[in-house]
C-alpha positions in Angstrom: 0.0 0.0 0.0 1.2 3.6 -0.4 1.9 4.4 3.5 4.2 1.4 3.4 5.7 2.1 0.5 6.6 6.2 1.6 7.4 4.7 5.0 10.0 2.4 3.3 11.1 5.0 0.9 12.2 7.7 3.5 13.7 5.7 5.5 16.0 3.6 2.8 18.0 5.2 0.4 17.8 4.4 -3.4 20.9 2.6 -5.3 23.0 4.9 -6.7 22.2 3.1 -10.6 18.6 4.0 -9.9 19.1 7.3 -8.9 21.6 8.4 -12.0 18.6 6.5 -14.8 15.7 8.5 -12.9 17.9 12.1 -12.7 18.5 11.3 -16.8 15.2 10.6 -17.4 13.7 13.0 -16.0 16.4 16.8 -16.7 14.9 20.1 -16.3 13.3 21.2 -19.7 15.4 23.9 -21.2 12.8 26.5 -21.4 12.9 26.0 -17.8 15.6 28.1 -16.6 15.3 27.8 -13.0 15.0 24.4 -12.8 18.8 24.0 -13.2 20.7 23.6 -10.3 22.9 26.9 -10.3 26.6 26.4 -10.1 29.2 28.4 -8.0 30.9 31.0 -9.5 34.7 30.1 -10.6 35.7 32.2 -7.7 34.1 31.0 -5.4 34.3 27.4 -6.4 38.0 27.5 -5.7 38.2 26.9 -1.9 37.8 23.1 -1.5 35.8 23.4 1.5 33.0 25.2 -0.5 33.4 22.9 -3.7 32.9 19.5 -0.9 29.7 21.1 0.6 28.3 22.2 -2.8 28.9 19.2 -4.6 26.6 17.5 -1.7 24.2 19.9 -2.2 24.3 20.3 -5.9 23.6 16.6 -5.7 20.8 16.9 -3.7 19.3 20.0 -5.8 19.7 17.8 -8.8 17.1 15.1 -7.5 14.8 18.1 -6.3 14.8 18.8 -10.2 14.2 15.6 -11.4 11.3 15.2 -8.6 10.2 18.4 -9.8 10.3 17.0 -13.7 8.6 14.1 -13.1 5.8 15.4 -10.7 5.4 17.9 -13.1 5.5 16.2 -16.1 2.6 13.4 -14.5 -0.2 16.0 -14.2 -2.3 18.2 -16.8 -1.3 21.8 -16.8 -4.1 23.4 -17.7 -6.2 21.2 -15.1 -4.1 20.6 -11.6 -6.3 20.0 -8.6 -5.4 22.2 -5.2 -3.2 19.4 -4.2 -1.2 19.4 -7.4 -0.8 23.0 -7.2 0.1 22.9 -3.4 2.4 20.0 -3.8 4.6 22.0 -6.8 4.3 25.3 -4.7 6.4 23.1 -2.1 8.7 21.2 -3.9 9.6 24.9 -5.6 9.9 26.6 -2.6 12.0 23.5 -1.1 14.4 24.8 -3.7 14.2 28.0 -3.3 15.3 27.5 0.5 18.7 25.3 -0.3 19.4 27.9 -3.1 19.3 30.6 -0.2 20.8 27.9 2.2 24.0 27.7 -0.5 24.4 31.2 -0.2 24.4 31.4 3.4 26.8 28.7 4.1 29.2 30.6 1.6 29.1 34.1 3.0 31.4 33.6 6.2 34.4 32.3 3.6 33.7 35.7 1.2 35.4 39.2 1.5 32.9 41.4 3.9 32.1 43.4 0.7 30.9 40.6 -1.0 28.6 39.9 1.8 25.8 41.2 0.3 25.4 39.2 -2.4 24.3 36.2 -0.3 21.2 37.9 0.5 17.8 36.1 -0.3 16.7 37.3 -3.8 13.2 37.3 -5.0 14.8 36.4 -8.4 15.7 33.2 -9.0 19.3 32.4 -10.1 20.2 32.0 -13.5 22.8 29.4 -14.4 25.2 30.6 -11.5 24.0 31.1 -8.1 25.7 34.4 -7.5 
């Protein structure tokens, strides 16, 4: 049933071969810019302790996408029910959050005067977080 199969599901993690086919199957549609996990800026990406805790998240952003895909991708557009809608609203907020999250755990390794460009944005990021 489906509560056994969630309960299951969080609490054991997929193989890592059935995580790679499901990300591929399901990529961010191009006319979807903000689908795509953002990278780090060159700059930034330099200090190794940054580039370990982003390629974690990156990782993790990367699934969000292809949840998002495939969620998305299941239901009519131009007829969602409330629950659809609410469900999306989440997951795109979810990454929203770990974009802002990024930026936060970067700000204490950047100049002070770059400081301000880990501030929350109500614009998405592009292709590059920053």
């Amino acid at each position: 049933n489906l509560a056994a199969s969630i309960n299951y599901s969080t609490t054991h993690q997929l193989q890592e071969q059935v995580l790679t086919e499901a990300t591929n199957k399901y990529k961010a549609p191009g006319n979807c810019v903000s689908l795509h996990v953002p990278t780090v800026n060159t700059p930034i990406w330099g200090s190794p302790r940054i580039r370990v805790q982003e390629l974690k998240i990156q990782k993790i952003l990367k699934l969000l996408t292809s949840e998002i895909t495939a969620f998305a991708r299941s239901i009519d557009g131009m007829d969602m029910t409330e629950e659809q809608q609410d469900a999306l609203a989440l997951l795109y907020n979810t990454q929203y959050e770990i974009n802002c999250f990024r930026k936060s755990a970067i700000r204490p390794t950047l100049n002070p005067k770059f400081a301000g460009l880990c501030k929350a944005s109500a614009t998405p990021p592009p292709r590059q977080l920053f």
